[in-house]
MILOTI-894975 format. One record per atom (N, C-alpha, C, O): residue in three letters; residue number from 1; x, y, z. Coordinates in nm, 2 decimals. Example, Ala and Ser with C-alpha at 12.3 -4.5 7.8 and 13.67 -1.06 7.14 Angstrom:
// residues 2
   res     n     east    north       up
   ALA     1     1.32    -0.57     0.78
   ALA     1     1.23    -0.45     0.78
   ALA     1     1.32    -0.33     0.78
   ALA     1     1.42    -0.33     0.85
   SER     2     1.28    -0.22     0.71
   SER     2     1.37    -0.11     0.71
   SER     2     1.29     0.00     0.79
   SER     2     1.34     0.11     0.80
***
This chain:
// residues 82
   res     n     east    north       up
   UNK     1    -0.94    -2.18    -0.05
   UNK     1    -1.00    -2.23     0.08
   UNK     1    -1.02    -2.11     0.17
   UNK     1    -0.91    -2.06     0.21
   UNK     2    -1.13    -2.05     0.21
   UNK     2    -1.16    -2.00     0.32
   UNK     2    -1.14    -1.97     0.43
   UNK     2    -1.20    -2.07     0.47
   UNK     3    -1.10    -1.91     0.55
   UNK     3    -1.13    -1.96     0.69
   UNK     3    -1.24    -1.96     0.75
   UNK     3    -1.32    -1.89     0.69
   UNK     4    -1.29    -2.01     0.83
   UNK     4    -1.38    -2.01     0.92
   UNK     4    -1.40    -1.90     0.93
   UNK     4    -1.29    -1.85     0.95
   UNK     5    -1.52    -1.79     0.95
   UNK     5    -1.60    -1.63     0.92
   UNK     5    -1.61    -1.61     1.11
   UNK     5    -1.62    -1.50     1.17
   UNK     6    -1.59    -1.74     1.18
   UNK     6    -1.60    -1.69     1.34
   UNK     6    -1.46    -1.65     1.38
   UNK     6    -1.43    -1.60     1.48
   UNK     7    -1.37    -1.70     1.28
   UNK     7    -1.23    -1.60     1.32
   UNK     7    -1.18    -1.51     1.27
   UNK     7    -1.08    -1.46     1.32
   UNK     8    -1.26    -1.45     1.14
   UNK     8    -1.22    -1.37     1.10
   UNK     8    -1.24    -1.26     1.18
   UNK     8    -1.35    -1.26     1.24
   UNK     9    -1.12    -1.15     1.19
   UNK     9    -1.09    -1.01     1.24
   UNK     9    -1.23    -0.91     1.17
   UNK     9    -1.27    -0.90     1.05
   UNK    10    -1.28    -0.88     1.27
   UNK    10    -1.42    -0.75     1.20
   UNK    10    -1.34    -0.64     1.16
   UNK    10    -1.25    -0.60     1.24
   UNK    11    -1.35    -0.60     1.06
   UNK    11    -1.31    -0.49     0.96
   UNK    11    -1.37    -0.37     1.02
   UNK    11    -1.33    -0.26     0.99
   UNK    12    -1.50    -0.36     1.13
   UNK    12    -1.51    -0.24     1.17
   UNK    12    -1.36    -0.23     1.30
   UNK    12    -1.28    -0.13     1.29
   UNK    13    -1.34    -0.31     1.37
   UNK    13    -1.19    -0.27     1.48
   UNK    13    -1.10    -0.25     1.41
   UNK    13    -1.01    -0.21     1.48
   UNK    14    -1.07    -0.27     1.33
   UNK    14    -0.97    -0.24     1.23
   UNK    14    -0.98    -0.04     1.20
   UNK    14    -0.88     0.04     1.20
   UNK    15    -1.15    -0.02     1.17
   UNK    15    -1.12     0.09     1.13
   UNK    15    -1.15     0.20     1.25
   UNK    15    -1.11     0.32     1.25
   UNK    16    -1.24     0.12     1.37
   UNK    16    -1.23     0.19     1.47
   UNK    16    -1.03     0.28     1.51
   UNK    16    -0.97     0.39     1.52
   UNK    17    -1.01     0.12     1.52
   UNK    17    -0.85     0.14     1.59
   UNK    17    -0.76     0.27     1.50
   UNK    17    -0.68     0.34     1.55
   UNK    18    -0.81     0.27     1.37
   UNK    18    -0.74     0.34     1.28
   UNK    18    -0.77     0.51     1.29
   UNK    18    -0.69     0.60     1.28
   UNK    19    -0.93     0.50     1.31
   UNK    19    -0.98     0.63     1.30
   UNK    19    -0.91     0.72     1.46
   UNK    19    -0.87     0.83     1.46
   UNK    20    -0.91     0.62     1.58
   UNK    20    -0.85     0.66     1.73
   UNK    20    -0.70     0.66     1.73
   UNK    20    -0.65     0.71     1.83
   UNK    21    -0.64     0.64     1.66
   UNK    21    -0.45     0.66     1.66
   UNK    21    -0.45     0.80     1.53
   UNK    21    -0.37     0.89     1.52
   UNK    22    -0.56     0.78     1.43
   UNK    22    -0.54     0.90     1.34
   UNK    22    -0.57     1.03     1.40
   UNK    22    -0.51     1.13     1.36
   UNK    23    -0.68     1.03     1.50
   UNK    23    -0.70     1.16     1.60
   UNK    23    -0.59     1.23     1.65
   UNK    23    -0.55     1.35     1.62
   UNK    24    -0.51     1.10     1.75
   UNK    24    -0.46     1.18     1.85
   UNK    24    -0.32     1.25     1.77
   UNK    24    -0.26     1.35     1.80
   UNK    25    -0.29     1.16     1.65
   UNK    25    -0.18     1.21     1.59
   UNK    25    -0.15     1.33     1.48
   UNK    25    -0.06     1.37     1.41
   UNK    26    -0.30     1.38     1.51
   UNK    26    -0.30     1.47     1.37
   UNK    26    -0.30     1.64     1.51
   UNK    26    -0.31     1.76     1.48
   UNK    27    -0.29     1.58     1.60
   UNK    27    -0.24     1.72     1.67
   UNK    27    -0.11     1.73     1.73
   UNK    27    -0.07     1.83     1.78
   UNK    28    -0.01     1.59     1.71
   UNK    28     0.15     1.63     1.72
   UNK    28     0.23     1.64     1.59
   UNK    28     0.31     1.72     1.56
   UNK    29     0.20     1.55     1.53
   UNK    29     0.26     1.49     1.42
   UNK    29     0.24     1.58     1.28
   UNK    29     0.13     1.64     1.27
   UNK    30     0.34     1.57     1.18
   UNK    30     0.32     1.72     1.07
   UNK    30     0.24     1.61     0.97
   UNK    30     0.25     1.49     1.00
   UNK    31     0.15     1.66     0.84
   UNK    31     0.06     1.59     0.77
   UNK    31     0.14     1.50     0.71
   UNK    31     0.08     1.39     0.73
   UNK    32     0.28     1.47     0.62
   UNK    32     0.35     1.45     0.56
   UNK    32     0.37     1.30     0.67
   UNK    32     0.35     1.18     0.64
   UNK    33     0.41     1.36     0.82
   UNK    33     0.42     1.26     0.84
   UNK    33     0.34     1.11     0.89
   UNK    33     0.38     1.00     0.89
   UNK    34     0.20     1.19     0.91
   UNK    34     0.08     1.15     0.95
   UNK    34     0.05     1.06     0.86
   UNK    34     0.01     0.95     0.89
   UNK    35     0.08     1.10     0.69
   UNK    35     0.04     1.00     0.60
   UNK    35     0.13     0.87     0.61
   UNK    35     0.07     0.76     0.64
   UNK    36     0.26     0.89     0.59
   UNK    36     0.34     0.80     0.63
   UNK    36     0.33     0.72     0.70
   UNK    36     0.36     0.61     0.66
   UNK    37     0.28     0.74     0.87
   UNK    37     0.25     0.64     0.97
   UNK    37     0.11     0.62     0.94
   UNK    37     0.05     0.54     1.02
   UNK    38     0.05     0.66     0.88
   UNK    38    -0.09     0.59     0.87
   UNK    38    -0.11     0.46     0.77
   UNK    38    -0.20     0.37     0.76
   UNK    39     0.02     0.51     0.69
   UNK    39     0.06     0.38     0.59
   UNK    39     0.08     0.26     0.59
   UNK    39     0.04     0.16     0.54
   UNK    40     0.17     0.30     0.70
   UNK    40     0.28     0.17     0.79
   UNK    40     0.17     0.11     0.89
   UNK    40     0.16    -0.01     0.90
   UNK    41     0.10     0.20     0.98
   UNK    41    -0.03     0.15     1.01
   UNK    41    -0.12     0.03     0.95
   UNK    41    -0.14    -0.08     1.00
   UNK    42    -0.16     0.08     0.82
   UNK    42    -0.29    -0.06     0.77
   UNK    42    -0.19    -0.14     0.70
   UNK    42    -0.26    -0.24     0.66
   UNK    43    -0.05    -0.17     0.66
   UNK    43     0.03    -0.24     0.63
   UNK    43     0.03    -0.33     0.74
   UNK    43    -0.02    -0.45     0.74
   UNK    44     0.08    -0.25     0.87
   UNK    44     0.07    -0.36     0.98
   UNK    44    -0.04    -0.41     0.99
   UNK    44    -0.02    -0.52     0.95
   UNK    45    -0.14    -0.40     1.02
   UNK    45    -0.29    -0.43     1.04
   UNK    45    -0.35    -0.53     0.97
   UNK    45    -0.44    -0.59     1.01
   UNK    46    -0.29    -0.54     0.81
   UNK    46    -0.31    -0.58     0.72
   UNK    46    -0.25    -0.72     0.75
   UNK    46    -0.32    -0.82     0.76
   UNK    47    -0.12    -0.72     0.76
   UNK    47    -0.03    -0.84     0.79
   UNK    47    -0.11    -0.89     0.86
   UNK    47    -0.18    -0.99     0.83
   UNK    48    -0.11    -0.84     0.99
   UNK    48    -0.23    -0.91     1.12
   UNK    48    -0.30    -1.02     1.10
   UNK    48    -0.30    -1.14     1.14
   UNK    49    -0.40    -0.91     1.02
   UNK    49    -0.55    -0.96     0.98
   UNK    49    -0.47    -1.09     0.90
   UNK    49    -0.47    -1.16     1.00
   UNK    50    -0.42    -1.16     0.80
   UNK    50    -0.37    -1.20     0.71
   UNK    50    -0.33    -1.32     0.78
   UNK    50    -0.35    -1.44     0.74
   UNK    51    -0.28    -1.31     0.89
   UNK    51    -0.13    -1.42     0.97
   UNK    51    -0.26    -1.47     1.03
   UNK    51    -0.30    -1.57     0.98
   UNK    52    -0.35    -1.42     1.12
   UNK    52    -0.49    -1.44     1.15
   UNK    52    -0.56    -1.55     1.11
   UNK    52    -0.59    -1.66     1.18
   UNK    53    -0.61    -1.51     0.97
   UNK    53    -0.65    -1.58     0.87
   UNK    53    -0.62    -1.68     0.85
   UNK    53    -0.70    -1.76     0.85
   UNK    54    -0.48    -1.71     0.82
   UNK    54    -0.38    -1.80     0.77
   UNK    54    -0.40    -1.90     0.85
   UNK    54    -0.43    -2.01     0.81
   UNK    55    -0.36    -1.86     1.05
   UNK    55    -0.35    -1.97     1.09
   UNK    55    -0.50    -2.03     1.16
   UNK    55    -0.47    -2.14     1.21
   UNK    56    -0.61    -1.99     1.18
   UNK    56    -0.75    -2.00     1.15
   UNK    56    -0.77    -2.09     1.07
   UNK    56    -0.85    -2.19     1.10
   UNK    57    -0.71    -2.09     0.93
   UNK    57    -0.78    -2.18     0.84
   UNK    57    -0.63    -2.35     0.86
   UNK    57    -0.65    -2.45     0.80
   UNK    58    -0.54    -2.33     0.91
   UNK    58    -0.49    -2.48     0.95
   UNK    58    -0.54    -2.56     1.04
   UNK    58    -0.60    -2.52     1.14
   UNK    59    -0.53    -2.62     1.03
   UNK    59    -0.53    -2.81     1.10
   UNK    59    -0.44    -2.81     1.15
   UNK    59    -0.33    -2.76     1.12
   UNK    60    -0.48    -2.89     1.31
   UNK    60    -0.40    -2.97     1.38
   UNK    60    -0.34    -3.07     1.30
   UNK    60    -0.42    -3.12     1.22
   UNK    61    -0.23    -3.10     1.30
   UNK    61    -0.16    -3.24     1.29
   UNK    61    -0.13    -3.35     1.42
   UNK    61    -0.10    -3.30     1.53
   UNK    62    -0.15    -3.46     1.40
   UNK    62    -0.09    -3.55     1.48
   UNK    62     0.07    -3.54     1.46
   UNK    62     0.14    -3.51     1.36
   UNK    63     0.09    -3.58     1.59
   UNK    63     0.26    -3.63     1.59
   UNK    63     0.33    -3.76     1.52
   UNK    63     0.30    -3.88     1.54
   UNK    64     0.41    -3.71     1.43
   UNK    64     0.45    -3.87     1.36
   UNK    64     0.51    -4.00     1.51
   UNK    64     0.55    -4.00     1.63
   UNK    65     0.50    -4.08     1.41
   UNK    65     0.55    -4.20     1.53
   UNK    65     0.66    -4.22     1.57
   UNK    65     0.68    -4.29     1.67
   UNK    66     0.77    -4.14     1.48
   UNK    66     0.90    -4.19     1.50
   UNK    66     1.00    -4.08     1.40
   UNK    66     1.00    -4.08     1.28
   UNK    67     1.07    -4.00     1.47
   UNK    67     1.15    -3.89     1.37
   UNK    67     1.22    -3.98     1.28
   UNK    67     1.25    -4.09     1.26
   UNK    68     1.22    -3.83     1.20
   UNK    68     1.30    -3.90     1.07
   UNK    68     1.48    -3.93     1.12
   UNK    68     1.55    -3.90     1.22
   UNK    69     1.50    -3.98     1.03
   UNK    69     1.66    -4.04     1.04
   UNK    69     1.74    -3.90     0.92
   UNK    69     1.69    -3.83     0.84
   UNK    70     1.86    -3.92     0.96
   UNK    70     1.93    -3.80     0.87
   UNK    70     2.01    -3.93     0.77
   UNK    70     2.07    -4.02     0.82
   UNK    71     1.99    -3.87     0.60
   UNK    71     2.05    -3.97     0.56
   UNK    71     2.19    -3.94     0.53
   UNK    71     2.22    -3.83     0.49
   UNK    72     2.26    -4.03     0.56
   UNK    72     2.39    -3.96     0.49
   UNK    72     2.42    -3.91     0.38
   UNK    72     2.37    -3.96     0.28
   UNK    73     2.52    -3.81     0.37
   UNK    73     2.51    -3.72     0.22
   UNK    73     2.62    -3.85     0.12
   UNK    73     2.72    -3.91     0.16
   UNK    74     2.56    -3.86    -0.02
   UNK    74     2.64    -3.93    -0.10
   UNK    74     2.74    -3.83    -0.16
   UNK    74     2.72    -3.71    -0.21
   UNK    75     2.86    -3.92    -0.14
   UNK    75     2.96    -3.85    -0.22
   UNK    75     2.99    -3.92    -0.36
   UNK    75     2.98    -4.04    -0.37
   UNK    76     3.04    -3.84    -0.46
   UNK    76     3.04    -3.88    -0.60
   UNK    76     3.18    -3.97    -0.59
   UNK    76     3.26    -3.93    -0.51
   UNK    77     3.21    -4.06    -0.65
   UNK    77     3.33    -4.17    -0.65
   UNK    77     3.45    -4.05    -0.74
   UNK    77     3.42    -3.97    -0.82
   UNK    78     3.60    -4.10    -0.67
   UNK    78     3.67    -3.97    -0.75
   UNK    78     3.69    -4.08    -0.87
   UNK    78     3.68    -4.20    -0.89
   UNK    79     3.74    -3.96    -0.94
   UNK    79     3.69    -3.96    -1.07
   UNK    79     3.89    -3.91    -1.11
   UNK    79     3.95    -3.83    -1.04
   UNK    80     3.93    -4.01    -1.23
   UNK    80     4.05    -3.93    -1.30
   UNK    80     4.08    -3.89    -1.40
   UNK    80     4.07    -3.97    -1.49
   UNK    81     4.11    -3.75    -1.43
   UNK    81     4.14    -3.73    -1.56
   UNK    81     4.32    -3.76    -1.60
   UNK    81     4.42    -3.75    -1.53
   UNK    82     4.30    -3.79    -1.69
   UNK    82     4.39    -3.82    -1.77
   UNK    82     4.46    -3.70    -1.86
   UNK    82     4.55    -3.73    -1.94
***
């Protein structure tokens, strides 16, 4: 099942956002590390987009009429060995 395409996240802000934090970072930060946070970067982004998605493509539910009841736990009858 799909989500709806008017909630999906555009893949160009995604790469906008990516290409403007990879700028400013490649003049403090050492290459090694650059790669690393750029990793952790579309990881996060990725999640995003995804949780996004996810909750886009649910339904409202109505409210049940009446909570559930807790059942009581059955206990096993004791038992003797012999």
């Amino acid at each position: 099942m799909k989500a709806d395409p008017k909630y999906a996240l555009p893949t160009h802000l995604l790469e906008d956002a990516a290409h403007i934090i990879g700028q400013s970072f490649s003049e403090i930060v050492p290459p090694e590390a650059q790669r690393h946070l750029l990793n952790a970067q579309s990881e996060l982004l990725l999640g995003l987009a995804i949780i996004l998605e996810h909750n886009a493509s649910r339904t409202v539910r109505s409210p049940r009429a009446k909570p559930r009841t807790r059942r009581k736990p059955v206990h096993p009858k004791k038992v003797t060995v012999s």
